[in-house]
N, C-alpha and C positions, 0 to 999 in steps of 0.2 A: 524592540530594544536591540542594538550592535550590540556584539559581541566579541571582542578582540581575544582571540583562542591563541592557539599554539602555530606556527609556523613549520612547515617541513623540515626544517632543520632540526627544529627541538620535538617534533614528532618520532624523529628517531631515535632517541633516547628517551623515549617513554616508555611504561610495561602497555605491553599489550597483547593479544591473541587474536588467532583468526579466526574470524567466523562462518566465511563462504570465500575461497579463492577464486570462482568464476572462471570466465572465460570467453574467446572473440571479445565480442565487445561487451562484456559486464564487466564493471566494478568488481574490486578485489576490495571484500569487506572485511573488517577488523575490529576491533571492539580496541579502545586506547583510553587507559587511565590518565588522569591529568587534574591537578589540583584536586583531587582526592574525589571527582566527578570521572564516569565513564564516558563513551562521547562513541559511538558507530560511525568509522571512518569510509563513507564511498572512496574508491582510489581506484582513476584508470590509470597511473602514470605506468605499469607493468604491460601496460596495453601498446597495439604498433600506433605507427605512427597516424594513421588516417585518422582511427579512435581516437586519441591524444586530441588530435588538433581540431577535428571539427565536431565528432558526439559529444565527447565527453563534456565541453564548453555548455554546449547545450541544456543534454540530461539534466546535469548539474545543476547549469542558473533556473532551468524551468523547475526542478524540485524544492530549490531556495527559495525562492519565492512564492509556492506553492503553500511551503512552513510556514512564509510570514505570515500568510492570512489566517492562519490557525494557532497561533500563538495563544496562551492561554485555554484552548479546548481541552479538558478532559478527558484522556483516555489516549492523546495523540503528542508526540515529541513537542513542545513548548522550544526549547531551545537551539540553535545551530549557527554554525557560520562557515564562509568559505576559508579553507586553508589554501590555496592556488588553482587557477584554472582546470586541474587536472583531480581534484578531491574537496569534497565537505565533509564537516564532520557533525551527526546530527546527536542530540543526546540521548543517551541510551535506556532504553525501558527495558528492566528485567520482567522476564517472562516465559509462562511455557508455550509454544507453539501449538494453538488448539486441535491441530493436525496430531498433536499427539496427547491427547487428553483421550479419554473412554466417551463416548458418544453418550453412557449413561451419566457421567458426571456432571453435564450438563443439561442446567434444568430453565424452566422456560423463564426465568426470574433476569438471570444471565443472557439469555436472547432478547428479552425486554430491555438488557444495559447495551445490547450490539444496536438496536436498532435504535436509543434515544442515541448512542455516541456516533452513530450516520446521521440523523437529522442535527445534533451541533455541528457537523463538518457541513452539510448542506447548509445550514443557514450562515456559513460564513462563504458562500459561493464556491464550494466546491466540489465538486465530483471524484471519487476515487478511482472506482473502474478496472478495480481488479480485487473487488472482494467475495467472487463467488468462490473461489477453493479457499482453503484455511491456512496458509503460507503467511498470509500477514495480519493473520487475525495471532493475540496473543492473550494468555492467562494471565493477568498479575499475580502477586504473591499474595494481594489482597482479594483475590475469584475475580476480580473485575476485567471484562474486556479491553485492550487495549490495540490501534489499528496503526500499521508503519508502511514504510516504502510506499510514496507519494509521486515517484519516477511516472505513472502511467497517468495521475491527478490532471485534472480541467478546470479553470475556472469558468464560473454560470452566469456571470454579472451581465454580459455583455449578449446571452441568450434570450428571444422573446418567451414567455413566460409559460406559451403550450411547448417548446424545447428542452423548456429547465424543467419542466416537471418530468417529462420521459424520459429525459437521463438520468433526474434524480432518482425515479420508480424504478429506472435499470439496475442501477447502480445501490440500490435497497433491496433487489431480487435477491443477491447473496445472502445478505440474512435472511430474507423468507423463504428460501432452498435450505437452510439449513434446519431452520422450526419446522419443514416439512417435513423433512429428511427424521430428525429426533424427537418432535414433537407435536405432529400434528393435531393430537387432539385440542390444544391449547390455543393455536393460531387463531379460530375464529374465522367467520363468514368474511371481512371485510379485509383483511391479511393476506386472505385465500382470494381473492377477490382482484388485487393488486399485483398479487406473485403472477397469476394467470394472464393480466393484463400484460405488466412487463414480460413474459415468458412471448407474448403476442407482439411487442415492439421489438424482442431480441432476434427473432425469426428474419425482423428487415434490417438488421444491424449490418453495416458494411464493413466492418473494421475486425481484423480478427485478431487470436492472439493477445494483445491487452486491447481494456476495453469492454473487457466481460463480454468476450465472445471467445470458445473455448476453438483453435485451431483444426481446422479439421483433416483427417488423415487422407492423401488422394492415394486412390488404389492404383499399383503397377501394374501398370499394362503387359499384358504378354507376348512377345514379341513372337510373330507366325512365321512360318519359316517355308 
């Protein structure tokens, strides 16, 4: 479904707050009220001009489109549309960020709702690829899991079918990192099974940084004198 939203002109006279100003080349995100609906504004237009003109274009169309395939899943923004080359606005899920919930509050019922709401985004071809830390995993108001920022997302359609399933088992490891991590007893032989297998594809993973490959720190050299 198109969505014909608000234009940057009447963006600016709407209430809104911020939610992350960024920085280089990220998005300055906003949270903007409009027709009585909230809406999460990406916006590089505070960004130079390189950003501006050629990520941002990008970023952006690749995350729009990324939404359309997901439209209607459960647990993941249903709605968005482009406000100019340079911002989209995605709609907004309240929520707590489960980076800041007690590790004891969740219980393995809740990790059972993270992993059925990763297999409805795989079976719409897609891959997320940056769900091992808890930055875009969120709480609803209802305990229910909810997953955002789709910026690092892949589509699977076009992968032969031994490809799509190791991305997807990668890309499912963040939930099973975290049942281990809070819950192991519950996880189960076959869970554990799968975490260890993608823990074995993520070892040959070329890609760092997004991607659910966590960056890795080079140490400085000391310079002899």
């Amino acid at each position: 479904m198109t969505i014909k939203g608000f234009d940057r002109k009447e963006m600016a006279n709407l209430p809104s707050r911020l939610l992350r100003d960024g920085r280089a080349a990220n998005a300055r995100v906003t949270c903007v009220t409009w027709q009585g609906r909230e809406w999460t504004v990406k916006d590089f237009s505070p960004r130079n001009w390189w950003v501006r003109t050629f990520l941002a274009p990008f970023l952006l169309g690749h995350e729009f489109k990324i939404l359309q395939h997901l439209i209607g899943v459960e647990g993941v923004a249903s709605d968005s549309f482009v406000i100019d080359r340079h911002a989209i606005a995605i709609e907004f899920l309240p929520g707590k960020p489960l980076g800041k919930k007690d590790p004891a509050e969740i219980d393995s019922e809740f990790l059972a709702q993270m992993e059925a709401l990763m297999n409805r985004v795989h079976e719409r071809g897609i891959v997320h690829l940056d769900t091992r830390g808890t930055g875009n995993w969120l709480v609803s108001p209802e305990g229910k899991p909810l997953l955002i920022d789709f910026q690092a997302a892949l589509t699977t359609g076009w992968m032969p079918a031994s490809w799509r399933r190791i991305i997807e088992l990668v890309d499912m490891s963040g939930v099973y990192k975290k049942w281990k991590e809070w819950h192991p007893e519950t996880m189960g032989a076959e869970r554990e099974a799968l975490f260890q297998e993608a823990q074995h594809w993520r070892r040959k993973w070329v890609f760092e940084g997004y991607f659910g490959k966590r960056k890795r720190r080079r140490a400085r050299k000391k310079r002899s004198y």
